[in-house]
C-alpha positions as CSV (number, residue, x, y, z in Angstrom):
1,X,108.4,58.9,166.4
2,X,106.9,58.1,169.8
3,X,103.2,57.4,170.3
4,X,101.8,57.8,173.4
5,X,98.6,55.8,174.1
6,X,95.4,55.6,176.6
7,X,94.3,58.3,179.0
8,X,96.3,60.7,177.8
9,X,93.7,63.4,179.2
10,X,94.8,62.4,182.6
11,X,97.5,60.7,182.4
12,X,100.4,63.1,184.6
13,X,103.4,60.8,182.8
14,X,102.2,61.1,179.3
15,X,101.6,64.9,179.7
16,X,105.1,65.2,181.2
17,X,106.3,62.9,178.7
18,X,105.0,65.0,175.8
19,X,106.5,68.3,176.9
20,X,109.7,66.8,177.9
21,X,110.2,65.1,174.8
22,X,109.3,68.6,172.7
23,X,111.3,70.9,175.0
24,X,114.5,68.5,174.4
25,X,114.5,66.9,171.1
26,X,113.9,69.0,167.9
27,X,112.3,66.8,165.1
28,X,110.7,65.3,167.3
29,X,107.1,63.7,166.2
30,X,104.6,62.7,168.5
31,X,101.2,60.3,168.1
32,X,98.5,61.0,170.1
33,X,96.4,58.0,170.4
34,X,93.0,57.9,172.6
35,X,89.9,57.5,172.4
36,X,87.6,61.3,172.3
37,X,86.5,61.1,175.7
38,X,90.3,61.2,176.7
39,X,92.5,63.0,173.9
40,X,95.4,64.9,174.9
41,X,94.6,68.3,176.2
42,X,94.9,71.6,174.1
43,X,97.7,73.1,176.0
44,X,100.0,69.7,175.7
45,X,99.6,70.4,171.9
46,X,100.2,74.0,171.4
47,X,103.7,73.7,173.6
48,X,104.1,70.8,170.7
49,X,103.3,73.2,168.3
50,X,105.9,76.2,169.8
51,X,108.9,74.1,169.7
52,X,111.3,74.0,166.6
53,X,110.5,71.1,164.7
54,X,108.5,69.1,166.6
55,X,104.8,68.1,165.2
56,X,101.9,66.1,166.4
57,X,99.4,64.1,165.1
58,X,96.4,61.9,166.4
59,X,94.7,58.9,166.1
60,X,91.9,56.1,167.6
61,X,93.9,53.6,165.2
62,X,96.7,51.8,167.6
63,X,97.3,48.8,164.7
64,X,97.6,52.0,161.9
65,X,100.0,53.4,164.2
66,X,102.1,50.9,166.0
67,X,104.4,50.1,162.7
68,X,105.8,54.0,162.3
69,X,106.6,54.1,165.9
70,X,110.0,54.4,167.5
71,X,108.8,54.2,171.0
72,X,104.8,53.2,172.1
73,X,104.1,54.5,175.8
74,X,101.1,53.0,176.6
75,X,99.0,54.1,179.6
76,X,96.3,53.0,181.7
77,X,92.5,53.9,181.7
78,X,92.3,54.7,185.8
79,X,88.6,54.5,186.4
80,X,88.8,56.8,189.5
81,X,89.7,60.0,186.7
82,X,85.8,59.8,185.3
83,X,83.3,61.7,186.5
84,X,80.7,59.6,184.0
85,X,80.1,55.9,184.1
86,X,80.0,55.8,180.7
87,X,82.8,57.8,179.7
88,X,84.7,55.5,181.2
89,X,83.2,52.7,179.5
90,X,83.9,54.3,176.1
91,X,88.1,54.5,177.0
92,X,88.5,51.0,178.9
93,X,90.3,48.1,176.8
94,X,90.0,49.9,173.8
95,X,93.9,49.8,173.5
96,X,95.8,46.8,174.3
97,X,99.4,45.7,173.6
98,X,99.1,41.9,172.4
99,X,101.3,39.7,169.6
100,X,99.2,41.0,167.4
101,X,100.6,44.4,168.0
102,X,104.0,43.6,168.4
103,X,104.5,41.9,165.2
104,X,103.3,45.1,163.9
105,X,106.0,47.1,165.6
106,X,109.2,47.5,164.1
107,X,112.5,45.5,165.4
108,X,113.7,48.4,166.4
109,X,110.8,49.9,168.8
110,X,110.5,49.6,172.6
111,X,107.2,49.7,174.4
112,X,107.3,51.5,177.5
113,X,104.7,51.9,180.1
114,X,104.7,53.8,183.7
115,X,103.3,50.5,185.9
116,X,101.2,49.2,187.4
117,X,99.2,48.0,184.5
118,X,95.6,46.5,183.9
119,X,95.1,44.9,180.7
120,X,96.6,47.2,178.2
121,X,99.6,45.4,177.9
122,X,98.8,41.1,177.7
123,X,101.5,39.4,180.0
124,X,102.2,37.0,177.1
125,X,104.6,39.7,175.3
126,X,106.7,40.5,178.4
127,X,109.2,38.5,177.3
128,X,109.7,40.2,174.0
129,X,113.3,42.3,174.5
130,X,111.4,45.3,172.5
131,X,109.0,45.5,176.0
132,X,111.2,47.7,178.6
133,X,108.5,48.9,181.4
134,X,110.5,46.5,183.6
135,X,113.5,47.8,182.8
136,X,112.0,51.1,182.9
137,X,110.4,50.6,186.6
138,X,114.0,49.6,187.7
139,X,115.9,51.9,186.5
140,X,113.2,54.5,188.2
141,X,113.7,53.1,191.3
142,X,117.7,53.4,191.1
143,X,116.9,57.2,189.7
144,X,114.6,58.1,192.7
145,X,117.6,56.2,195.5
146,X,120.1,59.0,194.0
147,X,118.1,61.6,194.2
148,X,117.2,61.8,197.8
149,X,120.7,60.3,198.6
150,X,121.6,63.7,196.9
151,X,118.8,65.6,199.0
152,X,119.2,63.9,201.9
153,X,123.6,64.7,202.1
154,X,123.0,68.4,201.2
């Protein structure tokens, strides 16, 4: 079970996340969890819906969640995405990755995020082995070197 969490109606790596996950992995269930104002969009959920196995469900409850998940991806609220003031307002901070969180997480889990973060995620549990964004930024960074080493030598 992977829940992905925040701006999830703009977020570009959730999205891709969501459909990579479904196209891949059969059995695979997904946690949708915003606030309204930013809830994954329609189309991410009917792809969900067309692969074998996979299901979806959502949620505005992250401490309800966090103990059935395998993986939390959280993602940041980018101001610059609203249109309205007070949408944004509404989807700021309403989601953040504390101890409180993490003792309700499972041994098991990892908590992933794309970087940079604000305040979803408090720098007190970055320490926790279960929190891999660090790991995860890395091994981007080694990912991206191949590939244009690949591009670049053809």
């Amino acid at each position: 079970t992977v829940a992905l969490v925040g701006d999830l109606a703009n977020g570009r790596t959730a999205r891709s996340l969501a459909t990579m996950l479904a196209r891949n992995y059969e059995n695979m269930h997904l946690i949708f969890v915003a606030p309204d104002v930013v809830r994954m969009g329609d189309d991410i959920k009917a792809y969900v819906d067309e692969q074998p196995g996979c299901t979806w469900e959502e949620s505005t409850d992250l401490n309800e969640v966090a103990s059935r998940c395998d993986v939390l991806y959280m993602t940041r609220v980018q101001k610059e995405r609203f249109e309205s003031p007070s949408d944004y307002e509404l989807a700021k901070g309403k989601y953040i990755v504390d101890a409180s969180i993490m003792d309700l997480l499972p041994s098991h889990a990892v908590v992933m995020h794309p970087l940079p973060r604000l305040d979803e995620i408090a720098a007190a549990v970055d320490d926790d082995p279960r929190c891999a964004y660090f790991r995860q930024a890395k091994n981007g960074l080694h990912i991206r070197m191949a590939l244009l080493k690949v591009l670049l030598l053809q």
